[in-house]
N, CA and C atoms as a LAMMPS dump frame, in Angstrom:
ITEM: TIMESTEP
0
ITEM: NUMBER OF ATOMS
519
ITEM: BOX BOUNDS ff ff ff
-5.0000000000000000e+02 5.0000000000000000e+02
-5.0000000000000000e+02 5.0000000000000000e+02
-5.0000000000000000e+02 5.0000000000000000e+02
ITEM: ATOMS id mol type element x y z
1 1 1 N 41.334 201.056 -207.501
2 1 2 C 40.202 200.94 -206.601
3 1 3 C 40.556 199.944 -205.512
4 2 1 N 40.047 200.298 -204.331
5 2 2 C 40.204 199.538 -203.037
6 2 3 C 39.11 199.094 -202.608
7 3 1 N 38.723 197.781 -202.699
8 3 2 C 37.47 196.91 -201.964
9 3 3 C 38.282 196.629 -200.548
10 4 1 N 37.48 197.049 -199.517
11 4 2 C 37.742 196.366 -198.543
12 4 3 C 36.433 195.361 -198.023
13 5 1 N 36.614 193.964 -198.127
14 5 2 C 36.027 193.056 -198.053
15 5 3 C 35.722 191.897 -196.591
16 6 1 N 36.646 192.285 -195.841
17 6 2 C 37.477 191.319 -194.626
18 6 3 C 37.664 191.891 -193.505
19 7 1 N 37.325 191.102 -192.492
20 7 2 C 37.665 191.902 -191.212
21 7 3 C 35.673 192.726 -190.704
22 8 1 N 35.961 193.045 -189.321
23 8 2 C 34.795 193.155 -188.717
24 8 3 C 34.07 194.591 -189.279
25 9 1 N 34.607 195.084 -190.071
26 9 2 C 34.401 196.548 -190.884
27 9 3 C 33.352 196.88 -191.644
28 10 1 N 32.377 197.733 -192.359
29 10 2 C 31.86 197.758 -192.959
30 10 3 C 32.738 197.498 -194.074
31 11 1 N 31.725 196.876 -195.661
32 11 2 C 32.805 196.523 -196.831
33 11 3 C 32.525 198.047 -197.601
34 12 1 N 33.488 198.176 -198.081
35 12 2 C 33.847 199.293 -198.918
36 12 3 C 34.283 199.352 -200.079
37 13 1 N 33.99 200.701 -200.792
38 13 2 C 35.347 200.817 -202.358
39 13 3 C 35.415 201.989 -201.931
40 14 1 N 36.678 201.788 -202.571
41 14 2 C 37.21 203.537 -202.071
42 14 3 C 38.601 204.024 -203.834
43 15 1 N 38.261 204.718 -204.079
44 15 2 C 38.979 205.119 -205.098
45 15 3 C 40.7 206.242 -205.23
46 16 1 N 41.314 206.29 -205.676
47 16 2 C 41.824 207.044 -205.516
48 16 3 C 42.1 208.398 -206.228
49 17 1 N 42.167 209.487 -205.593
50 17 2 C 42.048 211.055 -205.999
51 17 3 C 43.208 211.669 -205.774
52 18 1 N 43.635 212.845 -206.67
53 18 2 C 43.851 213.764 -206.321
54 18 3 C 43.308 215.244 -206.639
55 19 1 N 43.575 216.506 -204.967
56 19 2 C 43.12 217.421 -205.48
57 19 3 C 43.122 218.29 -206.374
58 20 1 N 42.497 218.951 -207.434
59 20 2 C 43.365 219.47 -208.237
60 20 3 C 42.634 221.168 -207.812
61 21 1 N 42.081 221.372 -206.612
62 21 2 C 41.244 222.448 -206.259
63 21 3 C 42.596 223.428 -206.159
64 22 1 N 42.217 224.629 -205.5
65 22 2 C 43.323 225.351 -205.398
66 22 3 C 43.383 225.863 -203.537
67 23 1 N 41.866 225.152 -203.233
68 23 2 C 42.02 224.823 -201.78
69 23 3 C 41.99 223.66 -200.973
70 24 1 N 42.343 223.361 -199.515
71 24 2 C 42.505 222.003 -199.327
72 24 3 C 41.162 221.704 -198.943
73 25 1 N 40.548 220.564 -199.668
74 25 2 C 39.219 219.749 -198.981
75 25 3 C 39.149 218.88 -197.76
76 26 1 N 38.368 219.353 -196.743
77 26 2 C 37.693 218.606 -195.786
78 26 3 C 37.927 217.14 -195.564
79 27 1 N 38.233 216.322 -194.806
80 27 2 C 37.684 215.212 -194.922
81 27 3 C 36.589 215.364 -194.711
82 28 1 N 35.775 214.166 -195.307
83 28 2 C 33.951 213.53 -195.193
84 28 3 C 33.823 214.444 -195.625
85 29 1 N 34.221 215.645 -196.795
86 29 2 C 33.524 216.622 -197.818
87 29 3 C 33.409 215.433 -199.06
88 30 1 N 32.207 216.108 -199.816
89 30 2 C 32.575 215.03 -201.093
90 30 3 C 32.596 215.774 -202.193
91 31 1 N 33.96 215.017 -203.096
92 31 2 C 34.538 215.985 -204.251
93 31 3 C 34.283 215.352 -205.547
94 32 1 N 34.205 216.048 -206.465
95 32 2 C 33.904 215.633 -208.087
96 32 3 C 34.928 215.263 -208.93
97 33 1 N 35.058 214.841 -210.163
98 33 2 C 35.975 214.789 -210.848
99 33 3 C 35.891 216.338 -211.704
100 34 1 N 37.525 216.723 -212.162
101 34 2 C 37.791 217.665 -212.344
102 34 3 C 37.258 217.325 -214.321
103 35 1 N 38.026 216.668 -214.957
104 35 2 C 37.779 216.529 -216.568
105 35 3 C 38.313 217.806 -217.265
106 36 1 N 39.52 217.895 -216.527
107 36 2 C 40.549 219.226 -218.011
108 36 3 C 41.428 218.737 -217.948
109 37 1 N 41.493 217.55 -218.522
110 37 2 C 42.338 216.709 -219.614
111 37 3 C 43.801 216.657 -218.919
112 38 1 N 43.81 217.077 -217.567
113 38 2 C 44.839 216.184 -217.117
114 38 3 C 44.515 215.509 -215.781
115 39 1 N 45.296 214.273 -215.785
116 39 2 C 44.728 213.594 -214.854
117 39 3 C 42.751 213.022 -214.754
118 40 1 N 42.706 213.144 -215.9
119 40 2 C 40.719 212.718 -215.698
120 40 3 C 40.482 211.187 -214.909
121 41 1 N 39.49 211.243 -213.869
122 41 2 C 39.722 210.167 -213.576
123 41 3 C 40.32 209.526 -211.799
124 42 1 N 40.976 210.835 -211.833
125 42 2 C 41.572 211.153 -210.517
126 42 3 C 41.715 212.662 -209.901
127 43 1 N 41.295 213.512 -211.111
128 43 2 C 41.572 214.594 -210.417
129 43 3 C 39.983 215.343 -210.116
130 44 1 N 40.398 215.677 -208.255
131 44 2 C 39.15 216.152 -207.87
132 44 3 C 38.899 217.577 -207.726
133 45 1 N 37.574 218.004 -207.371
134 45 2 C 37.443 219.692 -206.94
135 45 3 C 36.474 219.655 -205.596
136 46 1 N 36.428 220.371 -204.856
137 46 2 C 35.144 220.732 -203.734
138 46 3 C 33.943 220.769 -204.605
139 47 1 N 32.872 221.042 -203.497
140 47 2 C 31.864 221.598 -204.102
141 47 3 C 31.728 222.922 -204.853
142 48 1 N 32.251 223.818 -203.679
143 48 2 C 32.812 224.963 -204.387
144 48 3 C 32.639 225.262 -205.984
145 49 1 N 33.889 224.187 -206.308
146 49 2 C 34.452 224.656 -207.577
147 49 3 C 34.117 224.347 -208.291
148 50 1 N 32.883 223.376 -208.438
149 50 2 C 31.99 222.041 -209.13
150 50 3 C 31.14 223.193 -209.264
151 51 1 N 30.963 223.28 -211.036
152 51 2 C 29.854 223.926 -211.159
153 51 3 C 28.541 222.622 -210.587
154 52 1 N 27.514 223.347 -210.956
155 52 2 C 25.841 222.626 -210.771
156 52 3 C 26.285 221.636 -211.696
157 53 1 N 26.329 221.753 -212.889
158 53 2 C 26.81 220.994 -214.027
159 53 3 C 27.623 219.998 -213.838
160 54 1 N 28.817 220.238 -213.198
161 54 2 C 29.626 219.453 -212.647
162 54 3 C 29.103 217.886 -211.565
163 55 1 N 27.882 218.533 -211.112
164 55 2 C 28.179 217.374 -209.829
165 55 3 C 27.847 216.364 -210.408
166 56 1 N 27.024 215.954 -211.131
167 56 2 C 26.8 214.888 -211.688
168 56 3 C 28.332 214.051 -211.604
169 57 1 N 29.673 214.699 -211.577
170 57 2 C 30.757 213.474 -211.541
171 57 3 C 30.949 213.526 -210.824
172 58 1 N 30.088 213.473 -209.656
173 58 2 C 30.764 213.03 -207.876
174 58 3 C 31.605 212.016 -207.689
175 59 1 N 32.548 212.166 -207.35
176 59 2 C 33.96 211.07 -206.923
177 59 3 C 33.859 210.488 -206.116
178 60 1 N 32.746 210.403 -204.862
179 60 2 C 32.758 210.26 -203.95
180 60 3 C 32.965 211.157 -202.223
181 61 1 N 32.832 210.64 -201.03
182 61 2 C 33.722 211.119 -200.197
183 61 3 C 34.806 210.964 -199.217
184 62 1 N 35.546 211.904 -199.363
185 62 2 C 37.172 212.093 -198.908
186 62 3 C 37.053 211.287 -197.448
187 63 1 N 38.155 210.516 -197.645
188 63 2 C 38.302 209.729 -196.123
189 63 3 C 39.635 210.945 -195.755
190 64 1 N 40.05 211.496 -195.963
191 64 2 C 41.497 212.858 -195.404
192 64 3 C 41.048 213.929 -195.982
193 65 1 N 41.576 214.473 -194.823
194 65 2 C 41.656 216.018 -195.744
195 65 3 C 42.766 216.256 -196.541
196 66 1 N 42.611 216.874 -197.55
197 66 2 C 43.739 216.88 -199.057
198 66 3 C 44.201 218.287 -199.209
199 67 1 N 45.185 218.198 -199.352
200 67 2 C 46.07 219.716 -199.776
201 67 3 C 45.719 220.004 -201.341
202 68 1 N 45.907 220.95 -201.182
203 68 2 C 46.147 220.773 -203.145
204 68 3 C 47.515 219.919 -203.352
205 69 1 N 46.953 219.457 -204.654
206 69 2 C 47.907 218.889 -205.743
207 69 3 C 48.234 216.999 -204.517
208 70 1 N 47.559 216.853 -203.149
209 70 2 C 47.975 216.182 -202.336
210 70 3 C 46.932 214.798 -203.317
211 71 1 N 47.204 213.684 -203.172
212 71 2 C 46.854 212.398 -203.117
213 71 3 C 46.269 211.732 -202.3
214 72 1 N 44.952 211.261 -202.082
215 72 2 C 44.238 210.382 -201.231
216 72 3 C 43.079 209.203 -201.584
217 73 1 N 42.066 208.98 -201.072
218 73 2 C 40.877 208.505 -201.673
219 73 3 C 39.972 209.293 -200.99
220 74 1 N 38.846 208.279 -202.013
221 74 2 C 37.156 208.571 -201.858
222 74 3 C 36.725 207.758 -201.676
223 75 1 N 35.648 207.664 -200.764
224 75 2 C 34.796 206.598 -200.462
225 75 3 C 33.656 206.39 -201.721
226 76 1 N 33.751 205.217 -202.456
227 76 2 C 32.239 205.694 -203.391
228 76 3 C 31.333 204.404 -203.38
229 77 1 N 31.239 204.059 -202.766
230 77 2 C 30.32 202.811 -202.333
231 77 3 C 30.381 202.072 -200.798
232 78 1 N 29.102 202.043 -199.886
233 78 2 C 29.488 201.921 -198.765
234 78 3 C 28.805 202.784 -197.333
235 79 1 N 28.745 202.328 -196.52
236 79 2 C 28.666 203.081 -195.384
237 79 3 C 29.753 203.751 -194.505
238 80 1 N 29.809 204.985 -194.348
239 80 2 C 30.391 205.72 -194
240 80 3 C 30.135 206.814 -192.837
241 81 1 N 30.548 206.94 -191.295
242 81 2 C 30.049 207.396 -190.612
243 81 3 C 30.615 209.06 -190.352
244 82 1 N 31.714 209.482 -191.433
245 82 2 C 31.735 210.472 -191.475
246 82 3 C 31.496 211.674 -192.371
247 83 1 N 30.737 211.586 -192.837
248 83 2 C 30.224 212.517 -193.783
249 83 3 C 29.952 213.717 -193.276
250 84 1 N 30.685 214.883 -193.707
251 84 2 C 30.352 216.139 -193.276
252 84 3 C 28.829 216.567 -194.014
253 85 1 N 28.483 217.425 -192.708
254 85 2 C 26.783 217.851 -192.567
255 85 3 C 26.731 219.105 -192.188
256 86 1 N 26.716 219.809 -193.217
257 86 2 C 26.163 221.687 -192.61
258 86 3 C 24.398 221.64 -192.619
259 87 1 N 24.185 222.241 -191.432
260 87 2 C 22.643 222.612 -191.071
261 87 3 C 22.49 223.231 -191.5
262 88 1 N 22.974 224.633 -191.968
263 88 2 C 22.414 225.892 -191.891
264 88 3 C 23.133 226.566 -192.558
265 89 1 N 23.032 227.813 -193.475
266 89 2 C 23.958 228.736 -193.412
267 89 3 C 22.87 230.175 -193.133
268 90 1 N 24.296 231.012 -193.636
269 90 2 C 23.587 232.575 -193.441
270 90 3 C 24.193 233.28 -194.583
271 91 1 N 23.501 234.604 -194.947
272 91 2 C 24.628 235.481 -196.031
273 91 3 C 25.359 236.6 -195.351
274 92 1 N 25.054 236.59 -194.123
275 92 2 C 26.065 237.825 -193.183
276 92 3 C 26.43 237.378 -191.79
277 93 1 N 26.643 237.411 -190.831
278 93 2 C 27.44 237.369 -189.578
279 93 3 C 26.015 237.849 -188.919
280 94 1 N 25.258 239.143 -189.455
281 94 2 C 24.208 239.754 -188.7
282 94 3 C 23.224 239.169 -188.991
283 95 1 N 22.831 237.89 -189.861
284 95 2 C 21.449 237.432 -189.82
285 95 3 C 21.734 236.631 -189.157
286 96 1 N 20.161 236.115 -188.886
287 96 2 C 19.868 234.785 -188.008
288 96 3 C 19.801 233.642 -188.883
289 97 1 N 19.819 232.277 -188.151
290 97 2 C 20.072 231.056 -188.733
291 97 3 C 18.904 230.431 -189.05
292 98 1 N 18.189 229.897 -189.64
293 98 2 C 16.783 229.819 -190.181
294 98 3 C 16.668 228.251 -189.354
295 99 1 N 15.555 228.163 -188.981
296 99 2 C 15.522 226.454 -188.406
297 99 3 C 15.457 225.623 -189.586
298 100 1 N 15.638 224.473 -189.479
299 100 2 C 15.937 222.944 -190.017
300 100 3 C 15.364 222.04 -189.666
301 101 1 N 15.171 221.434 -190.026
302 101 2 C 14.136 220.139 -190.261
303 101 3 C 15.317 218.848 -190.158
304 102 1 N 14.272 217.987 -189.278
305 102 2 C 15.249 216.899 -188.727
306 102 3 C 15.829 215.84 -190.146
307 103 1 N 16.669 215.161 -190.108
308 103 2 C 17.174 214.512 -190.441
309 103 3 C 16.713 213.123 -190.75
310 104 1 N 16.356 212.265 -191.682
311 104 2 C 15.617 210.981 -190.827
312 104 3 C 16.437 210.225 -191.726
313 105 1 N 16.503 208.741 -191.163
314 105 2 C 16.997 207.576 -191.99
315 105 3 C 16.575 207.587 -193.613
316 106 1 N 17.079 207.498 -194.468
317 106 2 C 17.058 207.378 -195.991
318 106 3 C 16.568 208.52 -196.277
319 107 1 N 16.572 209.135 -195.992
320 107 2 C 16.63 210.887 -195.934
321 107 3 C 18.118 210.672 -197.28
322 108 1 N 17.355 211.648 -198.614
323 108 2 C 18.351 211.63 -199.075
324 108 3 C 19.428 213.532 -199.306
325 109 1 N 20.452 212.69 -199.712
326 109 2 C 21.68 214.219 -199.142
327 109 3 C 21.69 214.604 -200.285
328 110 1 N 22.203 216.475 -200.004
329 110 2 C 22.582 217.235 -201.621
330 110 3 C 23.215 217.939 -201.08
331 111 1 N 24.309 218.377 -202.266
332 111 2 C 25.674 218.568 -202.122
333 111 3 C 25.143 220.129 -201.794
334 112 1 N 26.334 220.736 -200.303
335 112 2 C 26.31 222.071 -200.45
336 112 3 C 27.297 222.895 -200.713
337 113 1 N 27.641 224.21 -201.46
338 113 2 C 28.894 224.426 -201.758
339 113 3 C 27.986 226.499 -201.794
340 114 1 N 29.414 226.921 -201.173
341 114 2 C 29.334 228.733 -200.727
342 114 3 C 30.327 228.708 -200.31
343 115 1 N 30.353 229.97 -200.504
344 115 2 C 32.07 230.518 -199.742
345 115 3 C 32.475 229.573 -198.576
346 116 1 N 33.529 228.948 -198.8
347 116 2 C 34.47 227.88 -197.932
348 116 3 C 33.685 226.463 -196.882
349 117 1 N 32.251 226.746 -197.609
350 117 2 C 31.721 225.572 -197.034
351 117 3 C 31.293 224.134 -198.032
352 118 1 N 31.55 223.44 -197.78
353 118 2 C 31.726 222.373 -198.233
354 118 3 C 30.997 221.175 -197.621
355 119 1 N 29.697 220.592 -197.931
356 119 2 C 29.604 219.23 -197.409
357 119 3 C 28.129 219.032 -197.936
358 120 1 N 27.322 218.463 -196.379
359 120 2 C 25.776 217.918 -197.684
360 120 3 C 24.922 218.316 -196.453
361 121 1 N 23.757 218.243 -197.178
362 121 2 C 22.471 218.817 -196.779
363 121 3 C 21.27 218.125 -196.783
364 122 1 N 20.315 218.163 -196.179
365 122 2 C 18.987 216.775 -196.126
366 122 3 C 18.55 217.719 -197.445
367 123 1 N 18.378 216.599 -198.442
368 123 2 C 17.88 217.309 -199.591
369 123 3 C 16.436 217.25 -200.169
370 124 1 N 15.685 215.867 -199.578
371 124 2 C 14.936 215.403 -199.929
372 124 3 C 14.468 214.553 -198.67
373 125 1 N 13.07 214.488 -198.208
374 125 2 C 12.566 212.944 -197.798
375 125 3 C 13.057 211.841 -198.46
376 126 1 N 12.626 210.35 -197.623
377 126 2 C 13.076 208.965 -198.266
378 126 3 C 12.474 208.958 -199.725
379 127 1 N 11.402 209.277 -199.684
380 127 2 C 10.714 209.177 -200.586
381 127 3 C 10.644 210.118 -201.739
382 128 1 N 11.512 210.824 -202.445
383 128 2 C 11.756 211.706 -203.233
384 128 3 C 12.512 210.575 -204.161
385 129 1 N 12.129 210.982 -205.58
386 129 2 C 12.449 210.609 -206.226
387 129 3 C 13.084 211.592 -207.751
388 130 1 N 12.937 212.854 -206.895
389 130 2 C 13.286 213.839 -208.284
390 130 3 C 15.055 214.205 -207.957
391 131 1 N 15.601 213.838 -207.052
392 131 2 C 16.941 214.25 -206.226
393 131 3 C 17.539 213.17 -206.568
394 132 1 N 18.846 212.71 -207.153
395 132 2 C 19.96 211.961 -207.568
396 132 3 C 20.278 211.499 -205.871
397 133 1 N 20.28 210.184 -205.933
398 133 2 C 20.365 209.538 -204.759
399 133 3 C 22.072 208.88 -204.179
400 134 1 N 23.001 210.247 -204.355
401 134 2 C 24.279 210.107 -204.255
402 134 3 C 24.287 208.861 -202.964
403 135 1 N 23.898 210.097 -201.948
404 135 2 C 24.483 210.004 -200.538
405 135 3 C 23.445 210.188 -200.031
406 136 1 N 22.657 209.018 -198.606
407 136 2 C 21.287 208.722 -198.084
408 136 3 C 21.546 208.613 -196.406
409 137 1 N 21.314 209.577 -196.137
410 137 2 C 21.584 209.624 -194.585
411 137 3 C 21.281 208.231 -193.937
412 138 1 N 22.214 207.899 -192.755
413 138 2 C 22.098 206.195 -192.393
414 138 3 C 21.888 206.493 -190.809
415 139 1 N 21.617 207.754 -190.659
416 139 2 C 21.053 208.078 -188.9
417 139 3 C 19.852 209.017 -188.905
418 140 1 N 19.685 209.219 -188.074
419 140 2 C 18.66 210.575 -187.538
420 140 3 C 19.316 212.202 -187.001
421 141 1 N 19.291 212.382 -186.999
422 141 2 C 19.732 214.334 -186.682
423 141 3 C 18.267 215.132 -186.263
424 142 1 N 18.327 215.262 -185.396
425 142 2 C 17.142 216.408 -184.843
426 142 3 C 17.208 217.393 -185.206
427 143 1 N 15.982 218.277 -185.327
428 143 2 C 15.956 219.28 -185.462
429 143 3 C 16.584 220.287 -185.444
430 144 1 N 16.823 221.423 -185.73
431 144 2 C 17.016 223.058 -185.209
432 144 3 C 16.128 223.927 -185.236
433 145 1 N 16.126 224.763 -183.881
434 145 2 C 15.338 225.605 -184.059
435 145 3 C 16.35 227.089 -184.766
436 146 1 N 15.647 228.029 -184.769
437 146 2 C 16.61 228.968 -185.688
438 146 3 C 17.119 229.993 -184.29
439 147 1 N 18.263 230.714 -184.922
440 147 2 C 19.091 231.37 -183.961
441 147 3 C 19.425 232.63 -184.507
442 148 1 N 18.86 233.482 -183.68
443 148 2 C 19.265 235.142 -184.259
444 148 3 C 20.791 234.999 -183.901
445 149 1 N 20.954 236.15 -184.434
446 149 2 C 22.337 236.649 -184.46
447 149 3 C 23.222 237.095 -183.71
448 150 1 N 22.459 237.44 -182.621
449 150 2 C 22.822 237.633 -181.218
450 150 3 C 23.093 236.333 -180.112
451 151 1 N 22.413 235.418 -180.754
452 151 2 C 23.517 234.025 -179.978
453 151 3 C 24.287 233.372 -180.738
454 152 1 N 24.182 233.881 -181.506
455 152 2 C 25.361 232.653 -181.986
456 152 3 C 27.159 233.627 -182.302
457 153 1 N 27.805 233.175 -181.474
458 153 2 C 29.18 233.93 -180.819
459 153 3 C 30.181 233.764 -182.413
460 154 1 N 31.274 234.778 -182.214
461 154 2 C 32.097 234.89 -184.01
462 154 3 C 31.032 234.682 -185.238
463 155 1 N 32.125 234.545 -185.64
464 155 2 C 31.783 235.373 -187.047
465 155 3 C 31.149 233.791 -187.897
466 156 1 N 30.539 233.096 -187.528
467 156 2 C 30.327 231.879 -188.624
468 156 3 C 29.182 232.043 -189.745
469 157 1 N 29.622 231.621 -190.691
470 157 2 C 28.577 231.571 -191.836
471 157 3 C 27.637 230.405 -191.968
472 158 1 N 28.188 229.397 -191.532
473 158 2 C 27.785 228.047 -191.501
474 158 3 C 27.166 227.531 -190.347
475 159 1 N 26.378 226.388 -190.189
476 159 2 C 26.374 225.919 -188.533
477 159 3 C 26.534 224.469 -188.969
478 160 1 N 27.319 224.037 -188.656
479 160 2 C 27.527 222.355 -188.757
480 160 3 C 26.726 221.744 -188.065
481 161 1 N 27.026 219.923 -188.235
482 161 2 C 26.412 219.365 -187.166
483 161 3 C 27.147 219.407 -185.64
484 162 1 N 26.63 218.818 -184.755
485 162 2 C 27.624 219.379 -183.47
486 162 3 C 28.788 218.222 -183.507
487 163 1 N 28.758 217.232 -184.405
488 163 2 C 30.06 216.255 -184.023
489 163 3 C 30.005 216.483 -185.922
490 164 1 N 29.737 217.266 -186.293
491 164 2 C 30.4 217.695 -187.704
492 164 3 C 29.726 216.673 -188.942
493 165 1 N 29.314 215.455 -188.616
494 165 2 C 29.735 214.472 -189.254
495 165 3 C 28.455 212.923 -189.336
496 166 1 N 28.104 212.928 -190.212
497 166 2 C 26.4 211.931 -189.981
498 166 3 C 26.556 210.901 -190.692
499 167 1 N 26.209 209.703 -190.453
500 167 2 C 26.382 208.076 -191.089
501 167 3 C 25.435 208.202 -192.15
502 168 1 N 26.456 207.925 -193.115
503 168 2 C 25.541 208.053 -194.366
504 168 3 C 25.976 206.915 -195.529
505 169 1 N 24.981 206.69 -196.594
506 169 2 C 25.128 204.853 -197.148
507 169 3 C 25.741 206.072 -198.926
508 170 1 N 27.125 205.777 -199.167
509 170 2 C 27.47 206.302 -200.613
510 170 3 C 27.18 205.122 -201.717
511 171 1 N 26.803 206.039 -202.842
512 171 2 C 26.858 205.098 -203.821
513 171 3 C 27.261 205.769 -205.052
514 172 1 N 28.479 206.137 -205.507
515 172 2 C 29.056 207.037 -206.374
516 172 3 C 28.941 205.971 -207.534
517 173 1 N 29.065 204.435 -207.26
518 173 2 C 29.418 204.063 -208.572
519 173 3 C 28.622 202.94 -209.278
């Protein structure tokens, strides 16, 4: 484990992982511990691959993006301004994108995981208390309104945030 304590920085812990997914994770995605008896402890998965069951061993989130079998850390305690943030998804290319609801400070996050998307979602108001309080949004995000299918250009399943990425307070441990 890495405390960073010193210097004009936010203080941090950050742990170290590897992937043991069979795809490479995101940075500012946050990954779980794997627990099949090799490597426990260090070895991570996406959301993806994390059953429901699974998340409960959130590892934290990835300061790199990780190859398989690659070596890095996790952020698991701390403020962190890159945390990946999907708004939206869809189940086809031809639907429209449903609007979203803004974002607010202590707004708390839940993990999202679908075909190749990976990251977190406003899961709850501040004030929820039935939602595991991983990861607590540390900005604001406005709204969306929703978007047929006809504006929104290629093929995306997902709609991110527009800089991908929202300040958010971890507390994995």
């Amino acid at each position: 484990m890495r405390l960073r304590h010193v210097g004009n920085k936010n203080d941090i812990a950050a742990v170290n992982v590897i992937n043991a997914d069979a795809n490479t994770i995101p940075f500012g995605s946050p990954v779980f511990f794997d627990f099949n008896g090799t490597r426990d402890g260090r070895a991570v998965v996406d959301a993806n691959s994390a059953a429901a069951a699974k998340q409960g061993l959130f590892a934290g989130i990835l300061l790199q993006t990780l190859a398989t079998g690659q070596a890095g850390e996790a952020i698991v305690f701390g403020m962190f301004e890159k945390v990946r943030v999907i708004r939206a998804t869809r189940a086809a290319t031809t639907d429209s994108f449903a609007s979203q609801s803004a974002i607010a400070v202590g707004d708390v996050m839940g993990f999202v995981s679908g075909s190749a998307i990976n990251g977190m979602s406003r899961a709850a108001a501040a004030a929820s208390t039935n939602t595991p309080n991983f990861v607590i949004a540390g900005e604001v995000a406005a709204s969306l309104a929703s978007s047929a299918a006809s504006d929104v250009t290629g093929s995306l399943s997902s709609l991110t945030m527009n800089s991908l990425y929202l300040k958010c307070f971890i507390r994995a441990m």
